[in-house]
N, C-alpha and C positions, 0 to 999 in steps of 0.2 A: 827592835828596830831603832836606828838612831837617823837622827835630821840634821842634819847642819846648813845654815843656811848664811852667805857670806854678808858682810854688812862694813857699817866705819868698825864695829868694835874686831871683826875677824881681817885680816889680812889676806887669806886665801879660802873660799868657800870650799874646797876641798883637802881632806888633812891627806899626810904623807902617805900613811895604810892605804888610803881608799885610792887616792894615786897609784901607789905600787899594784894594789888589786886590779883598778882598770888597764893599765899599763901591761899587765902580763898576759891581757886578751888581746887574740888574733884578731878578732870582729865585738862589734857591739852591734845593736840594733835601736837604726833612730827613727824615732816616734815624731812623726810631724802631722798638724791637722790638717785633712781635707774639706774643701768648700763645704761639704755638709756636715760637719762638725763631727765625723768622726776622724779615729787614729789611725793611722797609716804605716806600718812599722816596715823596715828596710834592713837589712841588714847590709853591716858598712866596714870596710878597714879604716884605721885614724890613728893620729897619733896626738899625743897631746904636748902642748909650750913647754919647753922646761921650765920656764920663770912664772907662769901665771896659768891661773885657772880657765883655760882655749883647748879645745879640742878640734881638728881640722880633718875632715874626711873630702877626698877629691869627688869630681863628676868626673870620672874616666872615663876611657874609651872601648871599653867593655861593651858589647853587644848591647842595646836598648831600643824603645820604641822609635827613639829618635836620636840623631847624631848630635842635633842642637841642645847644649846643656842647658839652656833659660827654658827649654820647651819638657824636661824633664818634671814627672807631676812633684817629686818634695823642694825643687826649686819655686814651682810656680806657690807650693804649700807655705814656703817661708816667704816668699814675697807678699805673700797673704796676711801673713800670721806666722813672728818670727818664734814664738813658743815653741820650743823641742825639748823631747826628754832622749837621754841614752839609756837603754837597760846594758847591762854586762852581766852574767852570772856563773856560776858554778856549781854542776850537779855531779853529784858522787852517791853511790850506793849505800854508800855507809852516809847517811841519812846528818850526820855531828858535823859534817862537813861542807854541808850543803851554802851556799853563801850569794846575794847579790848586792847591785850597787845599782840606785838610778841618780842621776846627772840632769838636771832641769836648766835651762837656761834661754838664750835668744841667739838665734841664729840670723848671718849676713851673708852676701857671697863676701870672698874676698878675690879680686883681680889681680893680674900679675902684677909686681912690686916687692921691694925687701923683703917683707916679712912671707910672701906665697912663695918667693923663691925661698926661702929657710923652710919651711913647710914643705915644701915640694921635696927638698932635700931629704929630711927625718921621714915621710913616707917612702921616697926610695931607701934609704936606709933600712926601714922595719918591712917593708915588700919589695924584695928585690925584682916580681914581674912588673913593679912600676916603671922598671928600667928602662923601659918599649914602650911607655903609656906617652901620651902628649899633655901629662899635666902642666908645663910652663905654658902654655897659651889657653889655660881652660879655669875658668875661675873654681875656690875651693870652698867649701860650707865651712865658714868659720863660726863655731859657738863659744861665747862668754856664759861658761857656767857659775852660774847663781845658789843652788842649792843641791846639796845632794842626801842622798838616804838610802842606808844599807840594810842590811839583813843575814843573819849569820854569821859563818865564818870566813875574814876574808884573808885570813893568815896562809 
């Protein structure tokens, strides 16, 4: 198992490998706590900043309990308590291969502006059914990851 954890001495809490590893997943699954202090895990599309350790998953427009995205329970989660983890993994039979990545950080909405329009852009880009979605007027869970820790192979 290794930890990296970002700091003044590191420049990016996540190294290139673990980059490319998360990067090559369709979905992750993010961990946000609920009011009674357990986890809540989600599974999410994202993509991550080219330049710095951000990871940015939408509140779509995907079928939910609610149309309203602040009324969503891991929005209400991080307005709570912006602690989130990402898991990503990869499972293979052949056992030598098996590999994950968790991504720990703090989560914010982020509202329309520069950077959710560039955001909004690289998720249509990497899912092209976002093409129909109304992400320009719907804020996006933006997380500054802090620490990350792997497992296996993430080659």
């Amino acid at each position: 198992m290794r930890r990296r954890q970002g700091g003044d001495d590191d420049a990016m809490p996540i190294a290139d490998r673990e980059r490319r590893f998360l990067s090559a997943h369709r979905r992750a699954i993010l961990v946000t706590i609920a009011p009674d202090g357990r986890p809540r895990p989600v599974p999410i599309c994202f993509v991550l900043a080219d330049d710095a350790a951000i990871l940015y998953t939408p509140l779509d427009d995907k079928p939910k309990r609610t149309d309203d995205p602040a009324r969503i329970a891991r929005v209400r989660d991080i307005e709570r308590d912006p602690r989130v983890s990402i898991l990503a993994d990869h499972w293979d039979e052949e056992w030598s291969r098996l590999g994950w990545l968790r991504a720990e950080g703090r989560a914010t909405l982020l509202d329309p502006g520069a950077e959710h329009a560039t955001a909004v852009a690289a998720l249509r880009a990497r899912y092209p059914q976002y093409l129909t979605h109304r992400l320009d007027d719907r804020p996006l869970i933006r997380i500054e990851i802090d620490r990350v820790t792997t497992w296996g192979a993430l080659d």
